[in-house]
N, C-alpha and C positions, 0 to 999 in steps of 0.2 A: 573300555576297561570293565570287565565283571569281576564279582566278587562271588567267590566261589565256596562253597563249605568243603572242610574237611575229607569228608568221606565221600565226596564227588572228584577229588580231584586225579588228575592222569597224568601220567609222565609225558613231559613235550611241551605242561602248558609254559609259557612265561611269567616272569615276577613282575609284578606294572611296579612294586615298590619295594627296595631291601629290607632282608631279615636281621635283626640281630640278637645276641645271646642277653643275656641278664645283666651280664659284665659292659655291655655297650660293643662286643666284637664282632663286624662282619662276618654274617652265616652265607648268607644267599645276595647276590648285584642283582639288580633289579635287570632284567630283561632276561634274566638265567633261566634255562629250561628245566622243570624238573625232573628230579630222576626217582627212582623206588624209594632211593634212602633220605631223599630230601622229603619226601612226600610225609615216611615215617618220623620223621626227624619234626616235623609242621606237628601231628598228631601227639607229638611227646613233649612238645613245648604244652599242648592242652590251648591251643588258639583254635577256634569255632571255623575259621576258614579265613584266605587270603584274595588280595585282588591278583587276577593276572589276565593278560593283555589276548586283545581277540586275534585272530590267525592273521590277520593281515595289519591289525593297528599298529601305528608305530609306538617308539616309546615316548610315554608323557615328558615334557621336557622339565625338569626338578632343579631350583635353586638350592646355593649351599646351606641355606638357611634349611628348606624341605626337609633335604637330607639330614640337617643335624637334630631336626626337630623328630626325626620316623625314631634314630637313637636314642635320644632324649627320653621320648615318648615309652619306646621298650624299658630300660631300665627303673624307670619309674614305676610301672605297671609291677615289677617286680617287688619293688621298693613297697607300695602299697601293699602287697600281695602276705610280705613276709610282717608289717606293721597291725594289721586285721587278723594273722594269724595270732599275735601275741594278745589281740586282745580277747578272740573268742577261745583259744587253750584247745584247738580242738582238729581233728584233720575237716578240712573242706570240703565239701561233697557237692556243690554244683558248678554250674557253669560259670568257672573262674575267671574264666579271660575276659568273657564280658564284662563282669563286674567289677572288676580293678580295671581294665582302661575306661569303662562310664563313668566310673570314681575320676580317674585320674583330668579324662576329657570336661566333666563336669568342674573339678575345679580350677582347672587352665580356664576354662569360659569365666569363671566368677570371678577369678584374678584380673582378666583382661578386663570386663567390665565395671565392676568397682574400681577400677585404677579409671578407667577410660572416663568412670563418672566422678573422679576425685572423690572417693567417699573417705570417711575418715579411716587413718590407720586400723583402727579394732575392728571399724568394722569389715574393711577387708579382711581380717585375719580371722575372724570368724565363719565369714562366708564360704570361705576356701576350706577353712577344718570340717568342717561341716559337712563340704562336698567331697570329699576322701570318704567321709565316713560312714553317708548317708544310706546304703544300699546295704551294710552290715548285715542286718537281720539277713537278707535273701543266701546268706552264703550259711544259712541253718535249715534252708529246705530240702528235704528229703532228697536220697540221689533217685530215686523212682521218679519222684516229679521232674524234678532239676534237668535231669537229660530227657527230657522228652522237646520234641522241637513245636507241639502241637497242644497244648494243655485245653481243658474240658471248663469248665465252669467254675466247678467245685475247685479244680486245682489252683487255677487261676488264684482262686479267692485265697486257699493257703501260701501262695505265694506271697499273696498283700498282706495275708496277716502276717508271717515272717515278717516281713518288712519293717511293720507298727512293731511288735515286739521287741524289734531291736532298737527303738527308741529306747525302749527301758534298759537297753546296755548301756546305751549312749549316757542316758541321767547317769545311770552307777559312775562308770569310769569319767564323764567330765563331769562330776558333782558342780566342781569349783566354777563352773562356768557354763551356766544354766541358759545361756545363749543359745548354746549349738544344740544343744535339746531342742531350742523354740523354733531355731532356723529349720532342723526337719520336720519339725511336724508341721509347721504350718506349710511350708514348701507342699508337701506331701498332698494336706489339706485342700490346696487351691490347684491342684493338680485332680486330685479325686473329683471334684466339683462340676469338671466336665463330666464327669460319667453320672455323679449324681444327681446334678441337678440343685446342690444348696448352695443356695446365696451366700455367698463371702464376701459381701460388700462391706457389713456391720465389722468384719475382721481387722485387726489391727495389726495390721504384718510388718513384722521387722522389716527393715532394709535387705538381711541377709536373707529373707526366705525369698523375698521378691527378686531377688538376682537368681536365688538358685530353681525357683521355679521355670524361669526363662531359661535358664543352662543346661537344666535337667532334659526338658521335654525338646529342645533344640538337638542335645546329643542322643535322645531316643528314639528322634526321627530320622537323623541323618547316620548314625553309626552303624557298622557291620550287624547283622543277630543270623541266629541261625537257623531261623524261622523266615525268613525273609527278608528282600534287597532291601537297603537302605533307603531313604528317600531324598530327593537332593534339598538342596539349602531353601534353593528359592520356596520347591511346595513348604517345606519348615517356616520359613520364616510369614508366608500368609497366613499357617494357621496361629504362629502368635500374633501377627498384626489383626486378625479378625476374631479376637478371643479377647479384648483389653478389660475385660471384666476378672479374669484370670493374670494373662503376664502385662504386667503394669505396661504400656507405652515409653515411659522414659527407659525405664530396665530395655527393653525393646531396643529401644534408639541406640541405648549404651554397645549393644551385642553387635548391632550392625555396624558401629562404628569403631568396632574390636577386630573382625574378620572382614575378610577379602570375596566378594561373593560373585557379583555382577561389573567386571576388572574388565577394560580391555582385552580383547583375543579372545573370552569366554565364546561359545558359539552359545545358542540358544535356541528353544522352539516354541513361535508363537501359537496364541487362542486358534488360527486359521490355519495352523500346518504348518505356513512358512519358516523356514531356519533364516537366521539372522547371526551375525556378529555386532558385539557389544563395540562399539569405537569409543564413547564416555562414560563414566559412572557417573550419576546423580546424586547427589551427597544429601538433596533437600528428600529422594523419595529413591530408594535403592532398584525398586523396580520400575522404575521409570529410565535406565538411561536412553544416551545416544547409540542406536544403531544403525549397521550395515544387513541391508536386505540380498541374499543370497539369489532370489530370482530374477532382479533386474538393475542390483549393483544403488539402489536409492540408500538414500540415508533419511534415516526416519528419527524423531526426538520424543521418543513416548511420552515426552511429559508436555507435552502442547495436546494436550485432554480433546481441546475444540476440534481439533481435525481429526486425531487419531487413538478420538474416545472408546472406540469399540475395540483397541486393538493392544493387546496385554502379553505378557511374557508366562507361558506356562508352566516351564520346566526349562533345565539346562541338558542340553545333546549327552547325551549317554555315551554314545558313540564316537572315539574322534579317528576315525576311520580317514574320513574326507578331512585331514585336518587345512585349515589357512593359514599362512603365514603373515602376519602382522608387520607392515613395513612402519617403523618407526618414524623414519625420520620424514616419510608423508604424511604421517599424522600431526609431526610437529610445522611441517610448512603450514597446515591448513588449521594450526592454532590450537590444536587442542593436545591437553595436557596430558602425557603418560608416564609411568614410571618404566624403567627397561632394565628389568632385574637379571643378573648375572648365570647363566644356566651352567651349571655341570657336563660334562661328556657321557654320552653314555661306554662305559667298558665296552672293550669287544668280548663277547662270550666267543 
C-alpha cells in the first residue's frame, strides 16, 4: 500500500480504501481503478492524496468495523470543517484536509485514551474539545505558505506562529472554560521542547495536555501529509517511549492500550533484515511480542531479552505483497490466544 499525493496520481491506480462524500455515501469501493473523473473528483474534495494498492498487492483485508470507521471518519472531517469555519468567519486558505482529519484523528486518540485511563468525565470532555480545536490558528496562514509542500525556515516559523495566535481565539470564544486554552498551550509547549531544548519538568500539566500531547505527535507521525510518507506506528511509538521527559509514560501506556499495533498476522522487519510474523502481542511491552521467523519457520519471544537481547522489531512490512495467511485454529491448538475478526468481501470491480 502507498500513499500517493494528489497531483501524482494516474488513471489505473487502485483504491487500497473507500471514498466517501460528506453525507457518509459511497464515491469510490476500494480496489476500484481510477479514472480521469475520479482522479478530478479526489482534487475537488481538496484531500492531499490517497492510499492505493501497488500493481500486484492484493487487497488489504478490512473489518465491518474498518469500513464503518473510513465513513465515520469522512463525514466528520466535514463536520469539523464546517464548525472551525463558524468560528474563524472567514474562507479557509490552507491545507484543509490535513487539518480537520489531525483535528478529527487527534481527538479520537484523546477519547480512547482518557476512557482507556478512566479519567474523570470533564476531563475527558476537555481533552477531546481541545483536540478539534487545537490546529485553528494554522487554517490563518497565508495560501502562499499553506500550499507549499517544502517550507524554508522563516515559513516554518509563520506557521507556528499562526498556530500560538490561535490560542487567543481559543480564550475569546471558550472564555467560560479556560481549560481548553491551558490544554493547548501547554500541549503545544511540551511538544516545542523537543526542538527547543527547555526543561518542562518544573511544568504543571493538566491531565488533558498530557494526553493530547501524546495524540498529537502519534497522529503527526503516522498520518498522510503531503510532504512526505507517513511513518508507521511502531517508529511513532519509540519516539514517545524514548522521549518520557516530554509524553508522560502512563498517557503512553494509555495510547498503546487504545490501538491495535503489533496484532497477530501483522508482518514485520527486524534490526537484521529478517521479516517475521507477529504470532502474540505482549501486553507487558508492545514491542516485544511472539514471533514467526520468515527464514527458517522458528518462533522467537522477543521478550526473553537474555537470549534475544540484540534482536528488536524495526518497522512494520510496507509491502504485503508476499502476504501469509494466518491459520487460526493452529494457533489456538498450540495455546495461544487470538482474536478472529469478521472480514468484508472485496466487490468485484
Amino acid at each position: 500500500m502507498l500513499f500517493v499525493k494528489r497531483d501524482e496520481l494516474k488513471t489505473g491506480m487502485r483504491l487500497a480504501r473507500p471514498i466517501y462524500n460528506k453525507d457518509g455515501v459511497l464515491l469510490y469501493e476500494r480496489n476500484s481503478k481510477l479514472t480521469a473523473q475520479g482522479i478530478e473528483s479526489i482534487r475537488n474534495f481538496g484531500l492531499i492524496g490517497i492510499f492505493v494498492l501497488e500493481p500486484a498487492e492484493p487487497v488489504p483485508p478490512m473489518t465491518q468495523a474498518d469500513i464503518d470507521f473510513e465513513r465515520f471518519q469522512t463525514m466528520n472531517v466535514f463536520s469539523i470543517q464546517e464548525e472551525l469555519e463558524k468560528i474563524l468567519v472567514q474562507n479557509l486558505r490552507s491545507k484543509e484536509d490535513y487539518i480537520y482529519k489531525h483535528s478529527l484523528n487527534v481527538a479520537m486518540l484523546c477519547a480512547m485514551i482518557t476512557h482507556v485511563l478512566n479519567m474523570k468525565v470533564d476531563e475527558q470532555l476537555e481533552a477531546v474539545q481541545a483536540a478539534v480545536i487545537h490546529d485553528i490558528g494554522k487554517l490563518t496562514v497565508p495560501k502562499s505558505i499553506a500550499d507549499k509542500e517544502i517550507l524554508s525556515s522563516e515559513e516554518q516559523q509563520a506557521v507556528h506562529a499562526a498556530q500560538i495566535q490561535g490560542f487567543d481565539i481559543i480564550d475569546i470564544v471558550y472564555s467560560s472554560a479556560p481549560n481548553i486554552k491551558r490544554i493547548c498551550v501547554q500541549a503545544q509547549k511540551a511538544l516545542d521542547s523537543l526542538t527547543t531544548g527547555e526543561d518542562i519538568s518544573a511544568m504543571k500539566m493538566v491531565n488533558g495536555a498530557k494526553v493530547m500531547a501524546v495524540a498529537d505527535a502519534f497522529d503527526t507521525m503516522t498520518a498522510m501529509h503531503a510532504e512526505k510518507a507517513p511513518e508507521s506506528e511502531v517508529a511513532a511509538l519509540k519516539h514517545l517511549l524514548d522521549n518520557p521527559q516530554v509524553y508522560d509514560p502512563q498517557i503512553v501506556s494509555g495510547l498503546i492500550r487504545s490501538i491495535n499495533i503489533l496484532v497477530p498476522g501483522v508482518s514485520v522487519e527486524l534490526n537484521t533484515g529478517d521479516k517475521a510474523l507477529v504470532l502474540a502481542s505482549n501486553e507487558q511491552n508492545i514491542l516485544e511480542p511472539m514471533i514467526l521467523m520468515f527464514g527458517d519457520n522458528s518462533i522467537i519471544d522477543l521478550s526473553n531479552r537474555r537470549e534475544y537481547g540484540d534482536l528488536e522489531i524495526r518497522d512494520i512490512m510496507k509491502t504485503m505483497d508476499n502476504r501469509y495467511i494466518m491459520d487460526m485454529d493452529m494457533l489456538k491448538r498450540q495455546g495461544i490466544k487470538v482474536d478472529e475478526p469478521e472480514y468484508v468481501e472485496v466487490p468485484q470491480s
